[in-house]
DOFINU-437657 format. One line per field, with one value per residue: residue number from 1; x, y, z of N, C-alpha, C in turn. Coordinates in pm, whole numbers, plus 32768, in hexadecimal, padded with zeros to 4 digits. Last residue first. Example, Ala and Ser with C-alpha at 12.3 -4.5 7.8 and 13.67 -1.06 7.14 Angstrom:
BEGIN
pos	c(2/1);
n_east	c(8505/8527);
n_north	c(7F1F/7DC7);
n_up	c(82C4/830C);
ca_east	c(8557/84CE);
ca_north	c(7F96/7E3E);
ca_up	c(82CA/830C);
c_east	c(850A/8528);
c_north	c(8003/7EB6);
c_up	c(8313/830C);
This chain:
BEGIN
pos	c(222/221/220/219/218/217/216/215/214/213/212/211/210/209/208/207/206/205/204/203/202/201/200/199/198/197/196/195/194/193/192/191/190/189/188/187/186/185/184/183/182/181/180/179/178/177/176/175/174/173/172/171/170/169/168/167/166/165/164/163/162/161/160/159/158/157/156/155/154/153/152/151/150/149/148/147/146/145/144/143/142/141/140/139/138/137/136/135/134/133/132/131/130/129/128/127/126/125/124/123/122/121/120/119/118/117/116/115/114/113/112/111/110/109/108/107/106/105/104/103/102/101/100/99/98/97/96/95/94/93/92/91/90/89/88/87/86/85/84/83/82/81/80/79/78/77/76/75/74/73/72/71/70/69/68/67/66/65/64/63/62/61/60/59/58/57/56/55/54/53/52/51/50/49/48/47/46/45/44/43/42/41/40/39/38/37/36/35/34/33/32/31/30/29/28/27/26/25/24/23/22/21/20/19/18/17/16/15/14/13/12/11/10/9/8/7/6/5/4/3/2/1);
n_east	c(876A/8725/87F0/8887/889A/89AE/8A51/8B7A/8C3B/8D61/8E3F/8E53/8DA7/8E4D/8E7E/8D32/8CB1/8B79/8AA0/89A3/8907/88CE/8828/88F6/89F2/8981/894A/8A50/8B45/8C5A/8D5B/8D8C/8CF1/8D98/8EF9/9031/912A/9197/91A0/9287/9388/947E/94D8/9473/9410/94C6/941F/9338/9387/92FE/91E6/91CC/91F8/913F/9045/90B3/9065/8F62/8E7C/8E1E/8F11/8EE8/8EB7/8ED2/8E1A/8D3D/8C13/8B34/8A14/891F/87FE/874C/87F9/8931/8A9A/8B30/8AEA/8B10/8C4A/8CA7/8C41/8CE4/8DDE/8DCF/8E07/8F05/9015/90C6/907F/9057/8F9C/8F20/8F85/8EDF/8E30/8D1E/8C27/8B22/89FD/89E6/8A6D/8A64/8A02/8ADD/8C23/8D3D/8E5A/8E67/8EEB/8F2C/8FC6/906D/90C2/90F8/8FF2/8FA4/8E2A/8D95/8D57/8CD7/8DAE/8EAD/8FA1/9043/9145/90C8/90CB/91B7/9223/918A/91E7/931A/92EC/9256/935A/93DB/9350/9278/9165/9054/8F08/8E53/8D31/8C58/8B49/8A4A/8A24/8AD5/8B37/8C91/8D82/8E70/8EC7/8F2E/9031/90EF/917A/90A1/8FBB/8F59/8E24/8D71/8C28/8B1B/89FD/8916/880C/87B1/8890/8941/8A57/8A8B/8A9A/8B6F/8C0F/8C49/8CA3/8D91/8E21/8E01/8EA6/8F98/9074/9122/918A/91F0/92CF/93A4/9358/930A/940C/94EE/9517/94B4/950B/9579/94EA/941F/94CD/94DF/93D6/939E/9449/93B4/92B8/92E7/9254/927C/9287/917D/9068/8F40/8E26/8DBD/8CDE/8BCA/8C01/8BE8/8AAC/8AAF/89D9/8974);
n_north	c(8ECD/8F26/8ED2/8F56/8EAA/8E59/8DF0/8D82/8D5B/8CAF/8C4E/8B95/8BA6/8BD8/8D25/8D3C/8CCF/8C0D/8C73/8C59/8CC5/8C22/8B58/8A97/8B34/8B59/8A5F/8A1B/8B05/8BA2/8B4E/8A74/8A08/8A4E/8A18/8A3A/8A1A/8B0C/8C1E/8D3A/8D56/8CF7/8C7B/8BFC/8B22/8A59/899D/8972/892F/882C/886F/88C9/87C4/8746/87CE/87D7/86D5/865E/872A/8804/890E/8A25/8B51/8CD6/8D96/8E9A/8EAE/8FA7/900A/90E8/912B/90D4/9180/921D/91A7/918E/9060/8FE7/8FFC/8F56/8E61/8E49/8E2E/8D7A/8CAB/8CC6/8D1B/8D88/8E10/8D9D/8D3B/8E30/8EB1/8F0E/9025/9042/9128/9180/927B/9355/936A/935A/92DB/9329/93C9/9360/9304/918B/9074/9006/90EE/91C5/92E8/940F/94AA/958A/9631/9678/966B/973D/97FD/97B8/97E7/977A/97C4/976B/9652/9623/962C/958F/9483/94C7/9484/93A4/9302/935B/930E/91DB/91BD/9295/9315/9444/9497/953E/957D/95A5/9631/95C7/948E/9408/9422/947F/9396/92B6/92F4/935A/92A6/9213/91DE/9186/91B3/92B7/92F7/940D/949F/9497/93B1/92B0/921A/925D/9276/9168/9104/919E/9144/902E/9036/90CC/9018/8F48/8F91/8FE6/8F15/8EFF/9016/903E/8FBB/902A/913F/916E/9110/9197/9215/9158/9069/907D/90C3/9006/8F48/8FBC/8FCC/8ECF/8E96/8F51/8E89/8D46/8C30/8ACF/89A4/8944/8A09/89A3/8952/8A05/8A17/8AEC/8C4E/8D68/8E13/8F7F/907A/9199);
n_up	c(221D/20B9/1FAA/1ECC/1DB5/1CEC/1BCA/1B2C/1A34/19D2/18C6/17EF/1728/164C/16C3/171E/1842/189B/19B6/1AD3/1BD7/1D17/1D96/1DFD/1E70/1F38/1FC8/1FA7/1FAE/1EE3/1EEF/1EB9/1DEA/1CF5/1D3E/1CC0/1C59/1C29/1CE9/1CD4/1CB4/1C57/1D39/1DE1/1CFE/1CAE/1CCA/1BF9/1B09/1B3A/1B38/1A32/19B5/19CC/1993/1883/1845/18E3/19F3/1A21/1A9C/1B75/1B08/1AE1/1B0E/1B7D/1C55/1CD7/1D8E/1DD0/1ED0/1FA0/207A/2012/203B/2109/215A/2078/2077/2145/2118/2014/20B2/2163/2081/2028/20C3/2004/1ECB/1DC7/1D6C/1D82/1C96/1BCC/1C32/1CD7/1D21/1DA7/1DDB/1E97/1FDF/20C8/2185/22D0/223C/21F6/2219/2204/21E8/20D4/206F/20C3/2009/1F8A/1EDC/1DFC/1DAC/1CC2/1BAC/1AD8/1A4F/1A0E/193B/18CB/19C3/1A78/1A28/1A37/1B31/1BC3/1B8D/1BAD/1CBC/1CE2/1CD1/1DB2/1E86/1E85/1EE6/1E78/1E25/1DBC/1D90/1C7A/1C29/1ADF/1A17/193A/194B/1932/18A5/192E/19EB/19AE/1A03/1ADE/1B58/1C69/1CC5/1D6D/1D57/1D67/1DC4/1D3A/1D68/1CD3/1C3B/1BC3/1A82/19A5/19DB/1A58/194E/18E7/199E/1976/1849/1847/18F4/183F/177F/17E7/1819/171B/171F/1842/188D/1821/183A/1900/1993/19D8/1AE3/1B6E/1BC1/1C97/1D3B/1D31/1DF2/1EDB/1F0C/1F58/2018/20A6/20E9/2066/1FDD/1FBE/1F23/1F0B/1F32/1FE9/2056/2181/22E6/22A7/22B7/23D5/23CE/23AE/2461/2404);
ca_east	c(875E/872F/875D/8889/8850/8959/89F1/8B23/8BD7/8CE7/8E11/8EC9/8D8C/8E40/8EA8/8DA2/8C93/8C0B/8AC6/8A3E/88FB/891E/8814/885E/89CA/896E/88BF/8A16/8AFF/8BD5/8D37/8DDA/8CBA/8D07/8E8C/8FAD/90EB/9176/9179/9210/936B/9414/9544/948E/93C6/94CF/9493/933E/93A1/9396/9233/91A2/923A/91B3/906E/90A1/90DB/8FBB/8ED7/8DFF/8EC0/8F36/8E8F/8F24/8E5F/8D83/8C7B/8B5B/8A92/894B/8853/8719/87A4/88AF/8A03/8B36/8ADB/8AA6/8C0D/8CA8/8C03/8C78/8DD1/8DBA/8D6D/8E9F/8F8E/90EA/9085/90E8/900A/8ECB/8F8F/8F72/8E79/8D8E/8C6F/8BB9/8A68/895F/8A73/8A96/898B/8A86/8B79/8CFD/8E2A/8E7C/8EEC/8EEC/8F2A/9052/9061/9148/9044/8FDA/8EB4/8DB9/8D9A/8C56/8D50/8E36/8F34/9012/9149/90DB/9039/9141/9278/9186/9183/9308/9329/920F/92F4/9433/934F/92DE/91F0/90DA/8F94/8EBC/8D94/8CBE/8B9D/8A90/8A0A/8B1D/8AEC/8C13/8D47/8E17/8E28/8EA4/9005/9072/9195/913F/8FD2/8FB7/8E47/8D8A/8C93/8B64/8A67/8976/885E/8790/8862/88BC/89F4/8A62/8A30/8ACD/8C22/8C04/8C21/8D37/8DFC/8DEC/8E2A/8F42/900A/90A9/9138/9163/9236/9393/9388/92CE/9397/94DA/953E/9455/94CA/95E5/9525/9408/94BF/9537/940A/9355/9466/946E/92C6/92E3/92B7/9232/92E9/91E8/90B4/8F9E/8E98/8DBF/8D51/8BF8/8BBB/8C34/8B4B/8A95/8A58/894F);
ca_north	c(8E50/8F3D/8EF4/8F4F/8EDD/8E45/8E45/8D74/8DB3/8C9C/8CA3/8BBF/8B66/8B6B/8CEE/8D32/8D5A/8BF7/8C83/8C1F/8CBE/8C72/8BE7/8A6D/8AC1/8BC8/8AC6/89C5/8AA8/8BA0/8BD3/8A9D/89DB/8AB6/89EC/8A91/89B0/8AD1/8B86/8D0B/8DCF/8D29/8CDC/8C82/8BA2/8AD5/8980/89AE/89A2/8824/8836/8906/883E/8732/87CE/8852/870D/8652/8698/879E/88D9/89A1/8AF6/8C2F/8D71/8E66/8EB1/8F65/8FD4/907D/914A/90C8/90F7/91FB/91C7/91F8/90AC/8FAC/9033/8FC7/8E89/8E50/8EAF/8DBC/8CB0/8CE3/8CF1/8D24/8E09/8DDA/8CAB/8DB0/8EC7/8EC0/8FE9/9013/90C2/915D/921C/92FF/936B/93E9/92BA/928F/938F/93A0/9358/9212/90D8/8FB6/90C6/9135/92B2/9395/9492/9520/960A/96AE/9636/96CD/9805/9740/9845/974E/97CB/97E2/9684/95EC/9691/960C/94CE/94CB/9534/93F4/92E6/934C/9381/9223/91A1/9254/92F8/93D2/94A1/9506/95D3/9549/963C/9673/94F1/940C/93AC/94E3/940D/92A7/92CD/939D/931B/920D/9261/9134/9157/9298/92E7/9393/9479/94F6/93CF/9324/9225/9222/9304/91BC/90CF/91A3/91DD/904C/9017/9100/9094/8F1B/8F79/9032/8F2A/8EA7/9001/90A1/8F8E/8FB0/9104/91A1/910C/9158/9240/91C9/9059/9051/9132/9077/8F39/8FD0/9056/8F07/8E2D/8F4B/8F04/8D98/8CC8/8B54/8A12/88F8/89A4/89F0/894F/89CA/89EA/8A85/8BC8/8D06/8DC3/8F04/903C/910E);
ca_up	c(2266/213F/1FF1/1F36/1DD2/1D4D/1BF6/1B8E/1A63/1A0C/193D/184F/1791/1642/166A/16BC/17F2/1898/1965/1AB7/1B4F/1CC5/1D78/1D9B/1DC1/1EEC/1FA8/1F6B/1FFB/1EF3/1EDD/1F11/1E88/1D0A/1D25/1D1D/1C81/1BC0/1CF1/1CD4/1D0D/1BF1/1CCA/1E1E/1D26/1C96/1D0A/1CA0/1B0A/1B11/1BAB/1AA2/198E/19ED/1A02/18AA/183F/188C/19CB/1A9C/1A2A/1B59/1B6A/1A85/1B5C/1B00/1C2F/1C64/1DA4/1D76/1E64/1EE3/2078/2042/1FFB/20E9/219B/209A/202D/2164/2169/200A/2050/21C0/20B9/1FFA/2100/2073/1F60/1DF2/1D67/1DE9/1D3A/1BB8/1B93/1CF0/1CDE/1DD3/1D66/1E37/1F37/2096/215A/226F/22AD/21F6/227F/21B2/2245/2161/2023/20E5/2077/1F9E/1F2E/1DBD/1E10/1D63/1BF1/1B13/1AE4/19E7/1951/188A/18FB/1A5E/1A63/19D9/1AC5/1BEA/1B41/1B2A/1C95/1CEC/1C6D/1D04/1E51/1E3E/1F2F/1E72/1E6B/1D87/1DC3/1CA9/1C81/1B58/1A7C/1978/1970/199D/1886/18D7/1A25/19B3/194D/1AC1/1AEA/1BEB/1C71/1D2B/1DC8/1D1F/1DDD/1D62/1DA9/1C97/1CC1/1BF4/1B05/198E/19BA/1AB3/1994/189D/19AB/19B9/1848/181D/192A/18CD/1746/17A9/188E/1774/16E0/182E/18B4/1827/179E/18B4/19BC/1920/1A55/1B5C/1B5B/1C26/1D37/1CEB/1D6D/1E88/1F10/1EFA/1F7C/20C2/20C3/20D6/1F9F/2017/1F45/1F74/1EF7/1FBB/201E/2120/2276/22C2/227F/235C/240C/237F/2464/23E5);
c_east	c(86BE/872D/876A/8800/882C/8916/89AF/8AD8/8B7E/8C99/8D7B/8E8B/8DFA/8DF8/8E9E/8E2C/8D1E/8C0E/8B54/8A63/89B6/8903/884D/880C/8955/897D/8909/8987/8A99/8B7C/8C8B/8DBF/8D24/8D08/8E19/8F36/9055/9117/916E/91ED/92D5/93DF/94F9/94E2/93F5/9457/94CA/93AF/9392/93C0/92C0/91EB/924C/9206/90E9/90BF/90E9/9000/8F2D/8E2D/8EB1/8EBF/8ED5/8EF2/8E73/8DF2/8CC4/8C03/8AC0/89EA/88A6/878F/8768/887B/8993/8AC4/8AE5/8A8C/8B59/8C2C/8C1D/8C35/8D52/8DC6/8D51/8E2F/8F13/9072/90AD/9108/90A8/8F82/8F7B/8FBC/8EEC/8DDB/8D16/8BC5/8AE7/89AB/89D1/8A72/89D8/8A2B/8B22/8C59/8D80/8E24/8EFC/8EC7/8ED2/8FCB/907C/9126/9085/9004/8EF5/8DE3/8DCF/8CCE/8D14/8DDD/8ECC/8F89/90DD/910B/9052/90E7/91F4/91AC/914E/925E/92FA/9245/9277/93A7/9390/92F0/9248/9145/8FDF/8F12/8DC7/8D19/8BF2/8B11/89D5/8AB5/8B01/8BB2/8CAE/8D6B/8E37/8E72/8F73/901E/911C/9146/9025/8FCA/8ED2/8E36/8D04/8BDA/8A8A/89F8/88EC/8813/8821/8867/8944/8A1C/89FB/8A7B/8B74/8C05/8BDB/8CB7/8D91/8DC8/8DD1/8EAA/8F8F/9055/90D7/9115/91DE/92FC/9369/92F3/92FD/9457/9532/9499/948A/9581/9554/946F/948E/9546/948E/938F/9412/946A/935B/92F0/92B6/92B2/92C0/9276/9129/9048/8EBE/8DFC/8D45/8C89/8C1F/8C04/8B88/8AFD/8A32/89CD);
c_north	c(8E19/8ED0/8EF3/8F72/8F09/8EAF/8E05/8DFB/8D61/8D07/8C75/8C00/8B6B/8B40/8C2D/8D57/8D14/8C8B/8C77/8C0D/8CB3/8C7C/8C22/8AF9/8AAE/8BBC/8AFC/8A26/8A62/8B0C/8BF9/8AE6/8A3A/8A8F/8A42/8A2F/89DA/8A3C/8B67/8C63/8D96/8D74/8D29/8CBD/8BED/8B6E/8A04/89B9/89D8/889D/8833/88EB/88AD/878F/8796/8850/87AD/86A0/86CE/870E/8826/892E/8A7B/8BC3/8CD4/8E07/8E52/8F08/8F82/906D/90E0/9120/9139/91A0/919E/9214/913D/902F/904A/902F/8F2C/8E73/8EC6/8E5B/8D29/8CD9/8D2A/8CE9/8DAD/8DE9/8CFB/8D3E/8E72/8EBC/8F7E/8FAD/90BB/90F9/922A/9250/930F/93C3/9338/92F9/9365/9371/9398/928C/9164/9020/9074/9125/91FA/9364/940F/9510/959D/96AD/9670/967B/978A/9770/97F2/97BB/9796/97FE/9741/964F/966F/9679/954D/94BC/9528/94C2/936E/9344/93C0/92A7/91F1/921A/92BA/93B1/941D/94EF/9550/9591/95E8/9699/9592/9495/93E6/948C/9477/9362/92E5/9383/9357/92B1/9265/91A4/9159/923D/92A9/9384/9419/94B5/9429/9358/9287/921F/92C9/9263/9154/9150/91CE/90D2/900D/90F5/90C4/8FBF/8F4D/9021/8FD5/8EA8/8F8B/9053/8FD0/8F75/907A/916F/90E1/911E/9212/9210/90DE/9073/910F/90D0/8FA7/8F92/903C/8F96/8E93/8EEF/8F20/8E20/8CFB/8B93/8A7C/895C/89C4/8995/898F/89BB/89CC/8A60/8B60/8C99/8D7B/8E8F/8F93/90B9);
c_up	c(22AF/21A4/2063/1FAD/1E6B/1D7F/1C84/1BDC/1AD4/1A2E/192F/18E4/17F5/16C1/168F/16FD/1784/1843/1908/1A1A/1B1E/1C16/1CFA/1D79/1D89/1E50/1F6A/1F63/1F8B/1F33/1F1A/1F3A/1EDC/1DBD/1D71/1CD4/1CB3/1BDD/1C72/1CE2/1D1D/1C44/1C88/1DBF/1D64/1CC8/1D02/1CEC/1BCD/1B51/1BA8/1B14/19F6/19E0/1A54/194E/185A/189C/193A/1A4C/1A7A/1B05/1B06/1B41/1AC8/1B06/1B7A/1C87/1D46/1DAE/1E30/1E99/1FCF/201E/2033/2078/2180/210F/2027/20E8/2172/2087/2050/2137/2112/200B/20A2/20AA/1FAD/1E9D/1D9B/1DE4/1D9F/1C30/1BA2/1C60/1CBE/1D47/1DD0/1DEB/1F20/202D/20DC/2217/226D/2226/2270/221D/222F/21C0/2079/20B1/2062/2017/1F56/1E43/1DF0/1DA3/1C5B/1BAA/1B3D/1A7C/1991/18C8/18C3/19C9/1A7D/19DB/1A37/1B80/1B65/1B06/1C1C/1CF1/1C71/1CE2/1DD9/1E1B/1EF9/1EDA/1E57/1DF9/1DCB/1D10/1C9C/1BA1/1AEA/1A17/1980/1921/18A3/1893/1983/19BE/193F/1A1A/1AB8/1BBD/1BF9/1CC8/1D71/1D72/1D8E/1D92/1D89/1CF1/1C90/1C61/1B52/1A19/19AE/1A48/1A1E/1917/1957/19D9/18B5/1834/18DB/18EF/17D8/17A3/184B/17C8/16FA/17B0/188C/1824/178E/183B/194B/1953/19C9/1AE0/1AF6/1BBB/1CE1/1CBC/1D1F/1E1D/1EC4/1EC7/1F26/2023/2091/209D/203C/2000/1F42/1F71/1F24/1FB6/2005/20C9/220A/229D/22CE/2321/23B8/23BC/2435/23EB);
C-alpha cells in the first residue's frame, strides 16, 4: 500500500535535519533520563496506557530514547523500538537486559521518515516526543500510516506550540535554540497533521499543566 506524501505544511521556521538530530542526542544521552524523564513521564505513561488499551499485539515504538516507556507496556504486547540515536538506544538495550523484559523484540537504529519495514507490520505506532524532532513531520506520519494496518492506531505525545499568552512567547523565544535542544519548541499540531486527520483525531492535554498532548488516530484506509 504505497502512501503519497500530504500536502505542504507548516513547519516551524528553524528545521532539525537528521546530523542536528544525532548530535543533539548524542549530548543529551548521558543525563537524558535525569533531565527529561521526570517531565516527560506523565506523557509516556499515559500514552503506553492508551496503547495497552488497544486491539492489537504489534507495536512500534517511534523514538524509543532510553528505553523509559517499555517496562511500562503490556506483558502481551511485542515491542519494537526505534531510534536515530545509538547513545540512546545502548542504554535501552542495557535496560531491557537488566530488567528482563521479554514482551520487547527489537531495539533498532532507524530513520523514523524512512523505516525498512513492510506495509501493514504493526497493530500500534506510537510516537513519544518525536513529531517536533524530525525534519519532515508529515512525511513521519505518512510513514507511519504505512507500517500499520488499515483499522489500526497511531498515537502521538508531543509538547505543541501554545496558541497565545506567555507560554507562546515563550515558545518562540526558545526557537532560536532548537539545533541545541534537539526538538521544536515552536511546533505547531498543523505541522504534523492535515486538516482531515484534525477533524478525526481524538486530542487529549496529558499533565503536567497541559504541557503535553496525546493524539489518537485511527488509521483508516484510503
Amino acid at each position: 500500500m504505497a502512501v503519497p506524501l500530504a500536502a505542504a505544511a507548516p513547519v516551524p521556521k528553524s528545521a532539525l535535519d537528521a546530523d542536528a538530530v544525532k548530535a543533539a542526542y548524542q549530548r543529551w544521552a548521558g543525563v537524558y533520563d535525569g533531565v527529561f524523564g521526570g517531565v516527560s513521564a506523565f506523557g509516556r505513561r499515559r500514552a503506553v496506557a492508551s496503547v495497552n488499551l488497544l486491539p492489537g499485539i504489534k507495536v512500534l515504538e517511534v523514538g524509543v530514547g532510553t528505553g523509559l516507556a517499555l517496562p511500562h507496556y503490556s506483558p502481551d504486547k511485542r515491542i519494537t523500538g526505534i531510534d536515530l540515536s545509538a547513545a540512546m538506544l545502548d542504554r535501552a538495550r542495557r535496560r531491557v537486559a537488566l530488567a528482563n523484559m521479554p514482551h520487547v523484540e527489537a531495539l533498532l537504529e532507524m530513520d523514523a521518515e524512512e523505516t525498512v519495514f513492510a506495509d501493514d507490520t504493526f497493530d500500534i505506532a506510537v510516537a513519544m516526543f518525536v513529531a517536533s524532532v524530525v525534519p519532515n513531520p508529515r512525511r513521519l506520519l505518512m510513514e507511519l500510516k504505512r507500517v500499520v494496518r488499515p483499522g489500526g492506531h497511531i498515537l502521538f505525545v508531543n509538547h505543541f506550540l501554545a496558541r497565545g499568552g506567555v507560554r507562546l512567547a515563550i515558545e518562540r523565544g526558545m526557537a532560536r535554540a532548537s539545533h541545541s535542544l534537539g526538538w521544536h519548541p515552536d511546533f505547531a499540531m498543523e505541522s504534523l497533521l492535515p486538516e482531515a486527520d484534525l477533524k478525526i483525531a481524538q486530542i487529549e492535554p496529558v499533565s503536567p499543566m497541559g504541557l503535553f498532548t496525546l493524539v489518537t488516530l485511527s488509521n483508516e484506509p484510503n
